[in-house]
C-alpha positions in Angstrom: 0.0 0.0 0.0 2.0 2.8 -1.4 1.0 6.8 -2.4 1.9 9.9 -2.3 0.4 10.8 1.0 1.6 8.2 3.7 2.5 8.1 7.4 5.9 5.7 7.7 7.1 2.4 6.1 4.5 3.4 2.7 1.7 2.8 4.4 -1.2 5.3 2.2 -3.2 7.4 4.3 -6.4 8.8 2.5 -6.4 12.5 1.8 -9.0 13.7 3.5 -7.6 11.8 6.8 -4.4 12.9 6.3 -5.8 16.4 5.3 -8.0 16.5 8.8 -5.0 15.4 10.6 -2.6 17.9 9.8 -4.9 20.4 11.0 -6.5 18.8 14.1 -6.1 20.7 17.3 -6.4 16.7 19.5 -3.3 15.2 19.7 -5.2 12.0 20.3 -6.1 11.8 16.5 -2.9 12.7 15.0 -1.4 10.3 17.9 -3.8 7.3 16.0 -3.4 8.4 12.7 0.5 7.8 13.4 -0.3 4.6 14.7 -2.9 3.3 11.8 0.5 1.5 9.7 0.3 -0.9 12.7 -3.9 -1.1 13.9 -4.2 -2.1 10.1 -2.4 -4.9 9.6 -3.4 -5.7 13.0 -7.2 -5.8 12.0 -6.5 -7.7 8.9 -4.9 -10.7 10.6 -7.7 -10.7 13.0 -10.1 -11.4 10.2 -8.2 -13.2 7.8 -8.1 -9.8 5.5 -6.7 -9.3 1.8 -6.2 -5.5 1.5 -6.7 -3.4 -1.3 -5.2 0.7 -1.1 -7.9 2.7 0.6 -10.8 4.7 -0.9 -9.4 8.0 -1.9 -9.7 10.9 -1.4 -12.0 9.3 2.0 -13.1 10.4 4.8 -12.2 12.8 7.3 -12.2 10.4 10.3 -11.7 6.7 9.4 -8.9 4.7 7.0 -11.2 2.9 4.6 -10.1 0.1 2.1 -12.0 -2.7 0.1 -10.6 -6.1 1.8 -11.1 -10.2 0.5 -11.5 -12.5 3.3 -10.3 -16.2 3.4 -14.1 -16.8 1.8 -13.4 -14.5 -0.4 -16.3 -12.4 0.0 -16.1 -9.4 -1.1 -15.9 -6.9 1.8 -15.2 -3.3 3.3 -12.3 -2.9 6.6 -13.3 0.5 8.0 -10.7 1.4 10.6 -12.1 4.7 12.5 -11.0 6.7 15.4 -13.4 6.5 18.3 -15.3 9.7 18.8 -18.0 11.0 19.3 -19.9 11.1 15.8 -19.0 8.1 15.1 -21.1 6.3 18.3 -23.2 3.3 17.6 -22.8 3.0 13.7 -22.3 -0.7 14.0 -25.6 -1.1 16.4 -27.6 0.7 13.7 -26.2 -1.0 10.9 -26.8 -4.3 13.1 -30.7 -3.4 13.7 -31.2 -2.3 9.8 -29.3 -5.4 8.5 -29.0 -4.5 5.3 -32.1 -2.4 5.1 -31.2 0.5 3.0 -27.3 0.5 4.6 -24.6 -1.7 3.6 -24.7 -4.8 6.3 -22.5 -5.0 9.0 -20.7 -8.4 9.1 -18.1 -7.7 12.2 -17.4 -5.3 14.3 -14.5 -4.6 17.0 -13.7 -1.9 19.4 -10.2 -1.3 21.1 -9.5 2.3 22.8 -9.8 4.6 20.3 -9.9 2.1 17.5 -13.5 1.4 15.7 -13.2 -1.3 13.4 -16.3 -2.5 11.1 -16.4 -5.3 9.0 -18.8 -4.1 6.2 -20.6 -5.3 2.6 -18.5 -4.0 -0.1 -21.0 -1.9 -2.2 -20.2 -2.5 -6.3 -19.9 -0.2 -8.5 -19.8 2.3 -5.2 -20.4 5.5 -7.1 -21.7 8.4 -5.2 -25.2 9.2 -5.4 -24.3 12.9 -5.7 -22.2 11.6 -8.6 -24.4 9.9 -10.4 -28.0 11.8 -10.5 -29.3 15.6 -10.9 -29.7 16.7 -7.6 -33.5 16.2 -8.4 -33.5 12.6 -8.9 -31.1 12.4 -5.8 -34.3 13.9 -3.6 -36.1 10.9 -4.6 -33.4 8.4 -3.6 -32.8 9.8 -0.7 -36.7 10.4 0.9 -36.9 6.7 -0.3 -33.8 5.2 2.1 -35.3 8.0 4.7 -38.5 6.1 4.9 -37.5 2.7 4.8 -34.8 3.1 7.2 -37.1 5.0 9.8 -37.8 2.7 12.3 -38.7 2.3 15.8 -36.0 1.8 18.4 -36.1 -1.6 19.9 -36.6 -1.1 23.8 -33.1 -1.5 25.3 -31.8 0.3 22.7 -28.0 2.6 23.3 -28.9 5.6 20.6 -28.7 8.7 21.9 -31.7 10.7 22.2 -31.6 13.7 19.0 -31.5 17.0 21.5 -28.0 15.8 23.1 -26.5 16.4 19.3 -28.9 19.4 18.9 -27.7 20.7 22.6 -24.2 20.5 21.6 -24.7 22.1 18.5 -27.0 24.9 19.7 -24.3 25.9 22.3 -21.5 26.0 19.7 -23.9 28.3 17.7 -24.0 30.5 20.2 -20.3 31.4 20.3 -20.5 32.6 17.2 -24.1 34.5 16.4 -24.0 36.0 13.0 -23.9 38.9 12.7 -26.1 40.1 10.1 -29.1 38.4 11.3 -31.6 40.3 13.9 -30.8 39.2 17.8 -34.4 38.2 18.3 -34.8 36.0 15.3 -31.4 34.2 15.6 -32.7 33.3 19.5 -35.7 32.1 18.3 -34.2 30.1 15.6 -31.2 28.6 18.7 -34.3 27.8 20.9 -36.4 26.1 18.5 -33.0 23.5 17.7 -33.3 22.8 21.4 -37.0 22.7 21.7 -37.9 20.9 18.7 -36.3 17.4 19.8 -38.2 17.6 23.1 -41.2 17.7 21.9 -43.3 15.1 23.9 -43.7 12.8 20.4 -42.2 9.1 22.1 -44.4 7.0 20.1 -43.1 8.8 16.7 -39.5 8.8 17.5 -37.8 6.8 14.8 -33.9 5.8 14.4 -32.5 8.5 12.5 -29.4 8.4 10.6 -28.8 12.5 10.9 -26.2 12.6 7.8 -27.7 11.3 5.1 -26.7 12.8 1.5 -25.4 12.1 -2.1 -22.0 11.7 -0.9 -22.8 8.8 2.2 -24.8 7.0 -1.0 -23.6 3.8 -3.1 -24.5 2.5 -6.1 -24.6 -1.4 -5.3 -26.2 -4.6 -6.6 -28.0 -6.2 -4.0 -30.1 -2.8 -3.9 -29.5 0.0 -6.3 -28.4 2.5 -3.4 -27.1 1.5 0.1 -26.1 4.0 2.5 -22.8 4.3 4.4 -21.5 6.1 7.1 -24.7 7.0 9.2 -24.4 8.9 12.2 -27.6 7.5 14.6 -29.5 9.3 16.8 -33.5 8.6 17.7 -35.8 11.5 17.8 -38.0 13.3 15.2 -37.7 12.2 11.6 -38.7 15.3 10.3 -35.0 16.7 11.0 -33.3 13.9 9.0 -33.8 15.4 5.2 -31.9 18.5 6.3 -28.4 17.1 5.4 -29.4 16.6 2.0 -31.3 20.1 1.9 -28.1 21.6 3.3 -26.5 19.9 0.3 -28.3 21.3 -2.4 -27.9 25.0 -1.2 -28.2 26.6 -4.5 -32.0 24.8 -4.9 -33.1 26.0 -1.9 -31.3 29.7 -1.9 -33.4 30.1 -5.2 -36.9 28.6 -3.7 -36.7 27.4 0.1 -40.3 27.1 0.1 -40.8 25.0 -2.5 -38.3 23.1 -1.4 -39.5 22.6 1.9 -43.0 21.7 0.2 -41.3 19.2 -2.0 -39.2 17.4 0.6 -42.3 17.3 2.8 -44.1 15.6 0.2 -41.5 13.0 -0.6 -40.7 12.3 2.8 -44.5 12.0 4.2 -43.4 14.5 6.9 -45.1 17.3 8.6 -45.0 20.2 6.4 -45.0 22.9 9.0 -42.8 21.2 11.6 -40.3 20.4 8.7 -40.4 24.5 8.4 -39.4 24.7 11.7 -36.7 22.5 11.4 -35.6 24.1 8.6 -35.5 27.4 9.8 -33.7 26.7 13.1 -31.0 24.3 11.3 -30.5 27.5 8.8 -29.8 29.9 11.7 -27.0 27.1 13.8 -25.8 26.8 10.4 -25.5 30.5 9.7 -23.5 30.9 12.4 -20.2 29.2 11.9 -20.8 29.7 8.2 -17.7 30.5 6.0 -17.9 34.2 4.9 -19.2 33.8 1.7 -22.1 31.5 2.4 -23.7 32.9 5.8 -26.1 35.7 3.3 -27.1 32.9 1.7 -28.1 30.8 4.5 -29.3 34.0 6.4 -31.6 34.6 3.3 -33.2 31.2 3.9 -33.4 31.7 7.4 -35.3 34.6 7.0 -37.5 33.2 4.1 -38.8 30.4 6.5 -39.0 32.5 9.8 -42.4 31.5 11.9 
């Protein structure tokens, strides 16, 4: 496993890891980023593992590679760092089993080491590769709906309003600017009131980060979703990654495209405006320079 970006004895390092890295402020990341040229090979022998050079440019958190085991099926090693985003993938890939996600076949944790054992998806082209964005909304309401589902009892997922909590206070380090003190209050309090909502029997099993990028072309199912970040709570805040995604569509129209992602989601129309709206506002907030009109714009469109 050889490339041009590598950390000791060859061993490749995925851009985007290696990009992340570089610039991380925790020394614990760099610290296991220096130490992947020996969890790797590790993790191989523990499953019996055929490597392949990882996905490039990847991701921003794990060292991903297309692996053969001694069965030769055809499968996925996804090495990650333990943090916090990354909690419970394997237990909601486990409880979908292969319904709408790729299926998880192994998984093994060891300090800050997340390992999955996943189904290789083939071809594995992007979603947000291969469609218009307006096809894409159709793929991706159609995963949402099949992959909403309840929470078995004894369940670990963390409860939606931790992430939007967390979020909501980081937003508040950093209020734009531009946007009127009242309205960017009422848009922080509705990100932390909006998950509490007393709606237990409607809670599904979100997957928070769903867009064209986290899709696969496959051939079990045409589209399989990677990489989803679980939380349980209201599924009318899960289109808003792909919404955030296609910020040109709804810059132009937010209205519309609230009313469209409503209707292909089955959701709540005017709690989806909510959501909308206060995800706009957070998002405004730590906004690079030249997008925060934009997103203010939006904000300000959907307003209650």
């Amino acid at each position: 496993m050889t490339g041009e970006t590598t950390a000791g004895g060859g061993f490749e390092l995925p851009a985007e890891l290696a990009r992340a890295s570089a610039l991380d402020r925790h020394d614990r990341r760099r610290d296991w980023v220096a130490r992947l040229p020996s969890i790797v090979p590790a993790l191989a022998d523990r499953w019996g593992l055929t490597l392949g050079r990882p996905f490039q440019p990847g991701g921003q958190g794990s060292w991903t590679a297309p692996a053969v085991d001694a069965a030769g099926r055809d499968l996925v090693l996804k090495t990650g760092w333990t943090h916090d985003e990354g909690t419970h993938e394997a237990a909601a890939l486990r409880l979908w089993d292969g319904r709408g996600a790729v299926r998880l076949h192994d998984d093994h944790v060891d300090g800050d080491t997340t390992a999955l054992l996943l189904e290789r998806a083939r071809p594995g082209v992007e979603l947000g590769r291969s469609l218009p964005e307006t096809e894409q909304d159709a793929v991706v309401a159609g995963l949402l709906r099949e992959m909403w589902v309840p929470p078995p009892a004894e369940h670990p997922f963390r409860p939606l309003a931790e992430m939007c909590d967390l979020w909501a206070d980081e937003a508040e380090e950093t209020p734009p600017s531009d946007l009127d003190p009242g309205l960017f209050r009422a848009g922080v309090e509705l990100f932390r009131s909006l998950p509490r909502d007393p709606r237990p029997d409607e809670d599904v099993l979100l997957l928070t980060d769903l867009h064209g990028g986290n899709v696969l072309s496959a051939q079990r199912r045409p589209w399989l979703v990677i990489d989803p970040k679980p939380y349980v709570g209201d599924r009318c805040y899960d289109p808003l990654q792909h919404l955030f995604n296609c910020l040109g569509r709804v810059e132009a129209d937010p209205d519309a495209m609230a009313r469209r992602t409503a209707g292909l989601c089955d959701v709540d129309l005017g709690r989806l405006r909510l959501w909308f709206f206060a995800r706009w506002v957070v998002e405004a907030s730590w906004a690079q320079p030249d997008e925060q009109p934009g997103l203010l714009a939006v904000a300000r469109d959907l307003a209650p």
